[in-house]
Every structure is written in C-alpha cells, then in structure tokens.
Biopython code that builds the backbone (N, CA, C, O; Angstrom):
import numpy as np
from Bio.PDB.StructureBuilder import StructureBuilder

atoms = [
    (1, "UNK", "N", (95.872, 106.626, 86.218)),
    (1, "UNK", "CA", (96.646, 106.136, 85.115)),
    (1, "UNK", "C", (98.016, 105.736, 85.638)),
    (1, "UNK", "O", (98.531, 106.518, 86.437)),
    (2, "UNK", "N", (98.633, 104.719, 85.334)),
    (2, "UNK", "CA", (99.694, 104.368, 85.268)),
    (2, "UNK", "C", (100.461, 103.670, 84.284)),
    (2, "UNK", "O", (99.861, 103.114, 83.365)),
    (3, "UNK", "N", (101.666, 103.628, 84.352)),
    (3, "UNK", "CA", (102.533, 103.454, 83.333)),
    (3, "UNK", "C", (102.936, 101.752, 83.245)),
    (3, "UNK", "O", (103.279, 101.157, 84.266)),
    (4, "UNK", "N", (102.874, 101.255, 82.282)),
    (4, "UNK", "CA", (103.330, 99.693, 81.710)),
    (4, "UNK", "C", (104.309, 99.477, 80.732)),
    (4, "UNK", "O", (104.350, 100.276, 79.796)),
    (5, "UNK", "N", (105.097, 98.556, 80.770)),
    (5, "UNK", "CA", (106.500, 98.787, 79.921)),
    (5, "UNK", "C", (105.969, 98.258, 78.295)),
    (5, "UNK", "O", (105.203, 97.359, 77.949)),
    (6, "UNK", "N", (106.692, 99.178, 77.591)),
    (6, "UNK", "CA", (106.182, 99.224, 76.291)),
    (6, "UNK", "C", (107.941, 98.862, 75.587)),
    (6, "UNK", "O", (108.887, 99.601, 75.856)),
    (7, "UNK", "N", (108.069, 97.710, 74.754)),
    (7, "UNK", "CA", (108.589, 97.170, 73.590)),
    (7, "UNK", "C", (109.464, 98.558, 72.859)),
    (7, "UNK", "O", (110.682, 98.710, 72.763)),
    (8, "UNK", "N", (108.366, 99.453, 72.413)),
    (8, "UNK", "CA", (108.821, 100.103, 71.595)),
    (8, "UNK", "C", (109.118, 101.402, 72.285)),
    (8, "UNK", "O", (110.313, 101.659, 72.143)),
    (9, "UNK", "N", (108.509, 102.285, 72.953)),
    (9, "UNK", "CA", (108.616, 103.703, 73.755)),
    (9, "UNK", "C", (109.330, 103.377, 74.754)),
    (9, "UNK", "O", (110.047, 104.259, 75.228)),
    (10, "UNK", "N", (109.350, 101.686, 75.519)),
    (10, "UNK", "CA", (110.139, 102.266, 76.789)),
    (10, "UNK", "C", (109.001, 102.151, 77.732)),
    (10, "UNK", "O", (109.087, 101.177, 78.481)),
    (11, "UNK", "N", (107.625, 103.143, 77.931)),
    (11, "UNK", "CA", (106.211, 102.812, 78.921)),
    (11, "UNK", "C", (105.342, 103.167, 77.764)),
    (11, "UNK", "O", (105.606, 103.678, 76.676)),
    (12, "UNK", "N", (104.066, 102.691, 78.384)),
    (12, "UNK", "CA", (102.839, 102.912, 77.606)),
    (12, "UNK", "C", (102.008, 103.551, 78.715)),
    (12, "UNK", "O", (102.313, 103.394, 79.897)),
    (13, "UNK", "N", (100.805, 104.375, 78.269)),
    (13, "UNK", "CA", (99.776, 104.995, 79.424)),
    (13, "UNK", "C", (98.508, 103.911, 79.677)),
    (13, "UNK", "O", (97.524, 103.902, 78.937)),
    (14, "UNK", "N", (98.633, 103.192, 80.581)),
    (14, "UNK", "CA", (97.013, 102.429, 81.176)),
    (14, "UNK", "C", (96.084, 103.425, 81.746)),
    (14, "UNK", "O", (96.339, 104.382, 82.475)),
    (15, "UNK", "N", (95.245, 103.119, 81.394)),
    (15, "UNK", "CA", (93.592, 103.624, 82.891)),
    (15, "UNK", "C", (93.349, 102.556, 83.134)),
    (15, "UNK", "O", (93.328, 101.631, 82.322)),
    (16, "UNK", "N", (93.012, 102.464, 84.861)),
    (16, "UNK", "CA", (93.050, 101.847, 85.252)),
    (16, "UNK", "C", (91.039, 102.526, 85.988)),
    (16, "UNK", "O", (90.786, 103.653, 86.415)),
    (17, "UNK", "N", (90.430, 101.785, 85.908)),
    (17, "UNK", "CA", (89.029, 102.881, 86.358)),
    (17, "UNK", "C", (88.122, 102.187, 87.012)),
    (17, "UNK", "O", (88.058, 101.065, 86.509)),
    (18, "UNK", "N", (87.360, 102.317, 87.926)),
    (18, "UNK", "CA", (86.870, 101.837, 88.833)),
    (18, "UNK", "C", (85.466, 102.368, 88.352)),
    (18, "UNK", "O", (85.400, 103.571, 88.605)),
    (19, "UNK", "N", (84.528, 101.985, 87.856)),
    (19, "UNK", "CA", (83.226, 102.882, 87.445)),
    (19, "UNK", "C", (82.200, 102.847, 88.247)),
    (19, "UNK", "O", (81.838, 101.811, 88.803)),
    (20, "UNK", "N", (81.447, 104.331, 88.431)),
    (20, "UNK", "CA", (80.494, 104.147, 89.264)),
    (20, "UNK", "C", (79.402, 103.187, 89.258)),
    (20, "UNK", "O", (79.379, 102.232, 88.481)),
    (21, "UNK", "N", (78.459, 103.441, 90.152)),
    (21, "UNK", "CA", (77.621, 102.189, 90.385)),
    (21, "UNK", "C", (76.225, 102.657, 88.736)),
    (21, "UNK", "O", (75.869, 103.699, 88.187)),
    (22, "UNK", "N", (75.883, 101.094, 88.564)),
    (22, "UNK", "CA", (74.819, 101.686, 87.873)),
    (22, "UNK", "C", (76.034, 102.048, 85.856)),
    (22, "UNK", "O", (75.533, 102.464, 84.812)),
    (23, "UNK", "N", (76.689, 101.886, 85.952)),
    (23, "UNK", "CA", (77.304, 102.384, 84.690)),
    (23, "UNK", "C", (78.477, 101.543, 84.331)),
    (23, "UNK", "O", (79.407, 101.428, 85.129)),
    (24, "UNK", "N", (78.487, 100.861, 83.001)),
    (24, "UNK", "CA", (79.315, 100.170, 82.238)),
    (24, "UNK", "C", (79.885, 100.795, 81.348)),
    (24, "UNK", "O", (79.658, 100.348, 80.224)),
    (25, "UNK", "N", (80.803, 102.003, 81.418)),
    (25, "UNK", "CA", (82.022, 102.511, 79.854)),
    (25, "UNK", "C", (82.465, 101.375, 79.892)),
    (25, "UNK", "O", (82.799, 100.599, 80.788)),
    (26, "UNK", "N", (82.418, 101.349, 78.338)),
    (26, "UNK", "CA", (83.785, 100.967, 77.760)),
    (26, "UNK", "C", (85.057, 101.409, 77.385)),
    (26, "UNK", "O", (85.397, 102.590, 77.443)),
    (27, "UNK", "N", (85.801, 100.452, 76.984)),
    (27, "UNK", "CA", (87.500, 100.590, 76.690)),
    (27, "UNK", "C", (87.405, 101.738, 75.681)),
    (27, "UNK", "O", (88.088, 102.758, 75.771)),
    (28, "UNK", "N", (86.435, 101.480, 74.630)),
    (28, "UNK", "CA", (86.595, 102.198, 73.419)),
    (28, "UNK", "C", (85.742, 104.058, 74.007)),
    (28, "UNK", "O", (86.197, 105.169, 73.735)),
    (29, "UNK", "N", (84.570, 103.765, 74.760)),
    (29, "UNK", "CA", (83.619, 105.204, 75.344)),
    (29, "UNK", "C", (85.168, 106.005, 76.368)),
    (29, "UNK", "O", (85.137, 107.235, 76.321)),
    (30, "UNK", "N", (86.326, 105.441, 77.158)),
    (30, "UNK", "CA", (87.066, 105.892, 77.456)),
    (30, "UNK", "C", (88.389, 106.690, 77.154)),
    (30, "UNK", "O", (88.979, 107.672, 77.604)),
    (31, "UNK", "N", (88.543, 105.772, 76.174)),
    (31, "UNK", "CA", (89.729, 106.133, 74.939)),
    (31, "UNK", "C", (88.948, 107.643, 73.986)),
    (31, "UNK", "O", (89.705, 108.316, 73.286)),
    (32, "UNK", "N", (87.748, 107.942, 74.058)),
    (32, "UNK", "CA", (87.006, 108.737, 73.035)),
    (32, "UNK", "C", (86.932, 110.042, 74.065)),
    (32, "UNK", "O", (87.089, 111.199, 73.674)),
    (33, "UNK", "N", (86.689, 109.698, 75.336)),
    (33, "UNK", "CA", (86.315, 110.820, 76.708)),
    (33, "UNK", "C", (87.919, 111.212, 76.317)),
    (33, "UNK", "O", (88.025, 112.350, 75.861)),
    (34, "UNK", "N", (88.909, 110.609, 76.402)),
    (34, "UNK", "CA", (90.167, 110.984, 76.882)),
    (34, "UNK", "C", (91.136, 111.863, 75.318)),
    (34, "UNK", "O", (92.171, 112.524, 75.400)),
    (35, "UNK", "N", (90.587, 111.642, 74.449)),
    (35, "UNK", "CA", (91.354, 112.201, 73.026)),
    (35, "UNK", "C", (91.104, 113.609, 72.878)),
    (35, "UNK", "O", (92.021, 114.059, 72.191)),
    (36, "UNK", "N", (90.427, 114.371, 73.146)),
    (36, "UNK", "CA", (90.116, 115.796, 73.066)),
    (36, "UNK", "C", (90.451, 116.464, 74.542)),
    (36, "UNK", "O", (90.376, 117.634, 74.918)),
    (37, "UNK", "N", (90.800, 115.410, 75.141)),
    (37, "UNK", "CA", (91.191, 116.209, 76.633)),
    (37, "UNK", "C", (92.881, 116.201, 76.868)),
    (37, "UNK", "O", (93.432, 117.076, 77.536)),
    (38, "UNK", "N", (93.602, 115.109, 76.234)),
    (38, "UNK", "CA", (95.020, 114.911, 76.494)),
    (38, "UNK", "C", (95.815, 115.073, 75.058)),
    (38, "UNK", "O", (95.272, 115.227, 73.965)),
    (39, "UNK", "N", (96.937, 115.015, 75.266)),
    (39, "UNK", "CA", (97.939, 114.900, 74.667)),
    (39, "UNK", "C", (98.123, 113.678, 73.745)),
    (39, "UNK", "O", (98.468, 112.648, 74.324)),
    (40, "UNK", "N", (97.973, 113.623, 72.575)),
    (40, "UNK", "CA", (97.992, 111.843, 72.455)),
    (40, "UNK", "C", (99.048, 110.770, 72.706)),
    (40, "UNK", "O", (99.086, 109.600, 72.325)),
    (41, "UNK", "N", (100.064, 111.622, 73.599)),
    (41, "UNK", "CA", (100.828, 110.439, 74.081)),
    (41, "UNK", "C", (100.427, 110.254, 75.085)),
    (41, "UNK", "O", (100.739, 109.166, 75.568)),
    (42, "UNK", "N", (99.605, 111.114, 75.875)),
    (42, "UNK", "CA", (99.219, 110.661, 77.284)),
    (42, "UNK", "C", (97.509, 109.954, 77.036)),
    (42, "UNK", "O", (96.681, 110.113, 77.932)),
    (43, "UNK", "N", (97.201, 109.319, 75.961)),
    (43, "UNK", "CA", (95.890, 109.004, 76.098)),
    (43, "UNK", "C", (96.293, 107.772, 76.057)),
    (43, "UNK", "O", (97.131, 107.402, 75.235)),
    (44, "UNK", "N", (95.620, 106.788, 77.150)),
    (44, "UNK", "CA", (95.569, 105.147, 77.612)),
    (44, "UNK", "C", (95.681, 104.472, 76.262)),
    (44, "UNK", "O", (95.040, 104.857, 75.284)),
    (45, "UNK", "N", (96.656, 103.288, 76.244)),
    (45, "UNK", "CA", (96.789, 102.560, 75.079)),
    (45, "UNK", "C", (96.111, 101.112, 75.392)),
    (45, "UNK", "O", (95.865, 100.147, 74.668)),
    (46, "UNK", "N", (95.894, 101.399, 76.931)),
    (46, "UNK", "CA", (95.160, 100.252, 77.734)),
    (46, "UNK", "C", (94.153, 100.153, 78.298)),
    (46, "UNK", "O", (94.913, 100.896, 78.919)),
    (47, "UNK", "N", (93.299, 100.035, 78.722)),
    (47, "UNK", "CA", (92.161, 99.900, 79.887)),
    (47, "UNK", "C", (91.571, 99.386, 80.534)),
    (47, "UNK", "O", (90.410, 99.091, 80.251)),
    (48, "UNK", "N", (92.201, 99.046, 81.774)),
    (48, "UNK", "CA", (91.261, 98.060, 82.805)),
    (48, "UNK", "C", (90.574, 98.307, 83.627)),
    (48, "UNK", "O", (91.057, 98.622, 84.714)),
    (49, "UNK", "N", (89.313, 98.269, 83.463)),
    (49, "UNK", "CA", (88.039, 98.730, 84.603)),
    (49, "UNK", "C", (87.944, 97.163, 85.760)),
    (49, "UNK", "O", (87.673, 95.984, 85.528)),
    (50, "UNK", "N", (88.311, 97.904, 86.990)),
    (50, "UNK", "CA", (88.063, 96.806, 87.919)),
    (50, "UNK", "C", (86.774, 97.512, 88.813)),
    (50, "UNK", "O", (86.396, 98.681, 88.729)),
    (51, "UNK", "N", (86.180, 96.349, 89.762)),
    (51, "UNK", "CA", (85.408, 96.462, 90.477)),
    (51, "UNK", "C", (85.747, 97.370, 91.383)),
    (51, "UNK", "O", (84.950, 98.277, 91.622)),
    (52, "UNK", "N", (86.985, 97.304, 92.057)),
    (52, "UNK", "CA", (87.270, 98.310, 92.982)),
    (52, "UNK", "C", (88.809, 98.418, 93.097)),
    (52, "UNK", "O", (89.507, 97.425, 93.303)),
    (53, "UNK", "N", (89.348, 99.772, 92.944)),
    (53, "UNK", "CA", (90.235, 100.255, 92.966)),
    (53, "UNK", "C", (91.206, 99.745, 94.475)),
    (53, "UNK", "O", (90.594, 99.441, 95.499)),
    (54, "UNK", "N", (92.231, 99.724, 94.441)),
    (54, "UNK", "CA", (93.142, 99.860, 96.129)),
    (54, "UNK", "C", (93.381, 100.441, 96.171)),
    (54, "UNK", "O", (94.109, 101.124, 95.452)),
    (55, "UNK", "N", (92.575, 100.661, 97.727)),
    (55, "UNK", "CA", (92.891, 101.857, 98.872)),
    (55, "UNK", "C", (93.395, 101.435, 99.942)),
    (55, "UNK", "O", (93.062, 100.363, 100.446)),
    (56, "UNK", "N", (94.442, 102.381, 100.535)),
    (56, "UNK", "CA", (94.550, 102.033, 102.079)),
    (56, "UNK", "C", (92.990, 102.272, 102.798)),
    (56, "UNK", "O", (91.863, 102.189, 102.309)),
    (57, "UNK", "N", (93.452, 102.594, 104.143)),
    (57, "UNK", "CA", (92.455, 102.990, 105.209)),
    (57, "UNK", "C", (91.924, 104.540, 105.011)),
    (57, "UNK", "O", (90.729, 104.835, 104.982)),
    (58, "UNK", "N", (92.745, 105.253, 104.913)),
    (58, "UNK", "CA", (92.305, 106.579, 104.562)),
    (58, "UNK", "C", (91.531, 106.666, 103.344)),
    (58, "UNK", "O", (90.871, 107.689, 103.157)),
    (59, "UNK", "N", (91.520, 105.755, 102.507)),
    (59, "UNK", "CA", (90.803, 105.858, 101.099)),
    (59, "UNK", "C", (91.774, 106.311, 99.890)),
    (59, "UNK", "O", (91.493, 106.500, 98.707)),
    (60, "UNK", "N", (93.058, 106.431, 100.598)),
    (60, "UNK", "CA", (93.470, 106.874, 98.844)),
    (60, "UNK", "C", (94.317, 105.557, 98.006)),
    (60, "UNK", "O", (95.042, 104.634, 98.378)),
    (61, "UNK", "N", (93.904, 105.931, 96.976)),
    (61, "UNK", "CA", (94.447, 104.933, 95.544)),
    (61, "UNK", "C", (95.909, 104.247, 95.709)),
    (61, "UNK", "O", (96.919, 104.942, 95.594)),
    (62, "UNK", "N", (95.976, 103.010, 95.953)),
    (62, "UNK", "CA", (97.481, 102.524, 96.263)),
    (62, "UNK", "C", (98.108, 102.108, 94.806)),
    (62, "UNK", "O", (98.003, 100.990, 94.302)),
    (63, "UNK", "N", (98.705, 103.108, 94.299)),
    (63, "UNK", "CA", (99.574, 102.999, 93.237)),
    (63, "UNK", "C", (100.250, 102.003, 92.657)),
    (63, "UNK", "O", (100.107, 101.547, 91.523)),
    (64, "UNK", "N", (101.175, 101.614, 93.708)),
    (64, "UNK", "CA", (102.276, 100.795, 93.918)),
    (64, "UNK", "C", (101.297, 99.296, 93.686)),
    (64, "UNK", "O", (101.870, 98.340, 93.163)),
    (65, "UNK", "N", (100.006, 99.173, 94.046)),
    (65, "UNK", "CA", (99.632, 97.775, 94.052)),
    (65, "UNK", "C", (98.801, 97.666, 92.695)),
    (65, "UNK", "O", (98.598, 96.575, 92.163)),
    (66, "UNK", "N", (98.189, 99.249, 92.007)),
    (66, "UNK", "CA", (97.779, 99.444, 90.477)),
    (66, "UNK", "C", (98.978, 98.470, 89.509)),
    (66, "UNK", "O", (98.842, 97.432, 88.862)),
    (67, "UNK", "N", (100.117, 99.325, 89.764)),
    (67, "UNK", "CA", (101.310, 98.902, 88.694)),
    (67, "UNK", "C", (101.430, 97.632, 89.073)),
    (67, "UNK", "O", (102.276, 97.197, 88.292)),
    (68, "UNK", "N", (101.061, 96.611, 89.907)),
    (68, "UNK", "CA", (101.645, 95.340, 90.116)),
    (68, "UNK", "C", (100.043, 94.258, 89.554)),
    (68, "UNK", "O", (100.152, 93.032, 89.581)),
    (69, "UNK", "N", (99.306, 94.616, 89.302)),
    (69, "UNK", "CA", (98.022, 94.683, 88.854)),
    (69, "UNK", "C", (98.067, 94.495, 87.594)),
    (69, "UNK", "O", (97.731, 93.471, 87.000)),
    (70, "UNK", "N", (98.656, 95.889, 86.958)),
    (70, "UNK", "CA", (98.815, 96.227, 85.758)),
    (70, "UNK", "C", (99.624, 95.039, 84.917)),
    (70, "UNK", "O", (99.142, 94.311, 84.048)),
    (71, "UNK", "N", (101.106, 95.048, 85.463)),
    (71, "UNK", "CA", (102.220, 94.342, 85.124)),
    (71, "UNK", "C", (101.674, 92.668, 85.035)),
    (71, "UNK", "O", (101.881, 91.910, 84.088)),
    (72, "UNK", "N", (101.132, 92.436, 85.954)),
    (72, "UNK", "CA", (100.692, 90.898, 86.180)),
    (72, "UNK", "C", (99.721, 90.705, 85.020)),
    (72, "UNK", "O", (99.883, 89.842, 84.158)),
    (73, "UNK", "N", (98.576, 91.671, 85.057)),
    (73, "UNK", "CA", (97.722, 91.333, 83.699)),
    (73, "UNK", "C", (98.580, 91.383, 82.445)),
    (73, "UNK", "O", (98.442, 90.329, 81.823)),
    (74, "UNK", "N", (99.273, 92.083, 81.951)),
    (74, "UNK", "CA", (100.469, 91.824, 80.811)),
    (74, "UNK", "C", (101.298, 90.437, 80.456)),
    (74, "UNK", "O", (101.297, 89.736, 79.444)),
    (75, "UNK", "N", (101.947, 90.342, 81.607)),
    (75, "UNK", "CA", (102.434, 89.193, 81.810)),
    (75, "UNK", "C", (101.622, 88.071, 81.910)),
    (75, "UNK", "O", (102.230, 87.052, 81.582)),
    (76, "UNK", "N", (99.884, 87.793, 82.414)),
    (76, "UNK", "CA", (98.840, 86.845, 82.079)),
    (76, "UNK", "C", (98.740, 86.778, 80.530)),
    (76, "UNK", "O", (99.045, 85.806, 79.838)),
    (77, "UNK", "N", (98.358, 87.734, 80.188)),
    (77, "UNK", "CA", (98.364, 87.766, 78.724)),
    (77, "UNK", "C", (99.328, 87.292, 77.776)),
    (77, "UNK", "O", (99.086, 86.411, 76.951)),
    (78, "UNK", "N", (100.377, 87.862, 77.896)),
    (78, "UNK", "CA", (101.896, 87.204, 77.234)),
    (78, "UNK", "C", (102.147, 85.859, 77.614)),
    (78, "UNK", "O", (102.880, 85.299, 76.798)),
    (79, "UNK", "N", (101.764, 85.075, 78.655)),
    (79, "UNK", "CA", (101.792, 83.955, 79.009)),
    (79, "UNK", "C", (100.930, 82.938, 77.846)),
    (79, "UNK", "O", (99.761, 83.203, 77.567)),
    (80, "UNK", "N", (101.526, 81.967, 77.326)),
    (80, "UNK", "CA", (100.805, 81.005, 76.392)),
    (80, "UNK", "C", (99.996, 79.666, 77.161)),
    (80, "UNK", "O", (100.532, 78.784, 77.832)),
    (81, "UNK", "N", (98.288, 79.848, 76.775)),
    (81, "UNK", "CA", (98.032, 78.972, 77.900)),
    (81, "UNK", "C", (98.168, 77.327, 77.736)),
    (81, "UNK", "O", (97.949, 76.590, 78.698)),
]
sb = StructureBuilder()
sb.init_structure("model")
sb.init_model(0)
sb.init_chain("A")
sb.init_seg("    ")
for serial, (resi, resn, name, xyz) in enumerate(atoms, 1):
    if name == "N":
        sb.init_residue(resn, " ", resi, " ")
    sb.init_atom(name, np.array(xyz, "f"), 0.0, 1.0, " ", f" {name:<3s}", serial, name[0])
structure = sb.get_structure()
C-alpha cells in the first residue's frame, strides 16, 4: 500500500497488488478482504492490480517506483483526453 495525494485529507490509501497466478480479485473482492481487517482510514480508496510488482535484484518491492506509478496513473486520469 501506498499513499496518493488526496484533495481533501491531504493522502489517500492505494493497494497496489500483484495477484497470483491463476486468480483475478477484484477492486471491490479487495476493498471487502481489507474492511474487517483495518482501520477504515487505512482501507484502500484505490486499487491497482498490475501484472508485476517492482523489484530490485534481491526481489524486494521498489516503493519509490509504486508511488511514481501510482501518481502518474492519477495524473493519466485527471488528464482530459
């Protein structure tokens, strides 16, 4: 999860989720997993399932390139085509 700038709060909570093989959740099957487990300010107001997450070489999750991911799809969207 990472954070996207929100209008009104200041940030909003994204998931950002990479799903295993063989399995399609949805936005809405994720948002439902996540409401009895979190806080409802910390439950995703967003959700983007990509094919594959960024990793360095070691395999772990590159953050820094999530939020620029994140930010760019916002800004695609807000863009008038």
């Amino acid at each position: 999860m990472v954070a996207a700038p929100d209008e009104v709060w200041g940030e909003r909570v994204v998931a950002v989720i990479e799903p295993v093989a063989g399995q399609e959740p949805t936005e809405e099957e994720i948002r439902a997993f996540c409401r009895p487990r979190l806080a409802g300010y910390k439950c995703p107001r967003q959700v983007m399932i990509l094919p594959e997450l960024p990793r360095n070489t070691v395999g772990k999750v590159l953050k820094r390139q999530l939020r620029e991911l994140v930010r760019d799809d916002i800004d695609n969207a807000l863009t008038p085509s």
